[in-house]
N, C-alpha and C positions, 0 to 999 in steps of 0.2 A: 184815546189816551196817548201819552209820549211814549209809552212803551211799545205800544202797536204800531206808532210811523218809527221805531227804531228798527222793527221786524222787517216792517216793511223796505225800510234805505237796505238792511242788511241780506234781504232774500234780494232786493234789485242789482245789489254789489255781486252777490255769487252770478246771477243768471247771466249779467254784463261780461264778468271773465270770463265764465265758461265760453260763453258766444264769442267772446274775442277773442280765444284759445283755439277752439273752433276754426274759426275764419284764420287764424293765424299758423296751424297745424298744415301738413300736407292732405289731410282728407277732404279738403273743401275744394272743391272744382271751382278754378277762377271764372264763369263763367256769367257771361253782362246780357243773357237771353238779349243778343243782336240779333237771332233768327238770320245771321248767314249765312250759315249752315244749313239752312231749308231752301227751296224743298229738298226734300229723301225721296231716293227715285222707290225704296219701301216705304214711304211713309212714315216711317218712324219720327215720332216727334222728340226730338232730343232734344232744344229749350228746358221743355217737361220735365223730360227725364234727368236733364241732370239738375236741374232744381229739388224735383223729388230726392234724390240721392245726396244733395247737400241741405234739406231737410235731415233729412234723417240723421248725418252724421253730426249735427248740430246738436238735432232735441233728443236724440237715441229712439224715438218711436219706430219700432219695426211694424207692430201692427198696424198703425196708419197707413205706412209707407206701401205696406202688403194690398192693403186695402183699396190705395189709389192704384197701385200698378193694375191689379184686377182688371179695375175699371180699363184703363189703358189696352189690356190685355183686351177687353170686349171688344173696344172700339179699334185693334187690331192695328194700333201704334202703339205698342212695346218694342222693348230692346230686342228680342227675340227677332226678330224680321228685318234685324242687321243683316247685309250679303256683306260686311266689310269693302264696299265697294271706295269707300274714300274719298267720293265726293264732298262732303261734310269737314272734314277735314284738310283738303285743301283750300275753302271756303274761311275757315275759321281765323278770326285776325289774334286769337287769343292761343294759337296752336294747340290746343287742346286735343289729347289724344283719346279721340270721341269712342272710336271702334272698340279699342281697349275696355275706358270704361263702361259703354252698354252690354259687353259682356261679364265684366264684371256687377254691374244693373241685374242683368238677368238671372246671376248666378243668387245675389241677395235677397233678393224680390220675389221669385221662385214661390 
C-alpha cells in the first residue's frame, strides 16, 4: 500500500542522516582501508580495526562490535598488541592517529 512505501522513504530519510551525521561527526575515522599502514611489525590489523570502530560509532552496535573484536582477539590481531611503535602512522597518507585510536579500540572493545 502507499502508506507502507511512505514508512518506508520515511525510515530510509532518518537511517540516511543519521549515517551522514555520522560520517560527518568527528567520531568517524577518515580512513580509505589503503593498507599502508600494514604491515605491523605486531600484527595488528588496523584496516580492521578501524572499520570495526567506525561500524560501531555509525550503527551503535557494541555487542557486534564486541563480538568481532573477540574474534580478532583469537586470532591475536587486536589493538592490544600495539607497542606504539609508529610505524603505521608514519605510513599513513591520511595521518591518522592510529596508536591513539587502537587504544582507545581497546579500551571499548574490552
Amino acid at each position: 500500500s502507499d502508506q507502507d512505501i511512505t514508512h518506508v522513504e520515511e525510515h530510509e530519510k532518518i537511517l540516511y542522516e543519521n549515517v551522514r551525521k555520522a560520517f560527518n561527526s568527528n567520531n568517524v575515522i577518515p580512513c580509505t582501508e589503503c593498507n599502508y599502514c600494514l604491515p605491523c611489525p605486531e600484527n595488528v590489523c588496523i584496516p580492521n580495526l578501524l572499520s570495526l570502530y567506525n561500524n560501531f560509532k555509525i550503527y551503535g552496535d557494541i555487542k557486534q562490535a564486541k563480538q568481532i573484536y573477540n574474534i580478532l582477539i583469537e586470532q591475536k590481531v587486536d589493538a592490544s598488541r600495539c607497542s606504539g611503535c609508529g610505524d603505521c602512522e608514519k605510513k599513513c597518507p591520511q595521518n591518522i592517529e592510529i596508536i591513539k585510536i587502537l587504544k582507545k579500540i581497546e579500551i571499548e572493545f574490552k
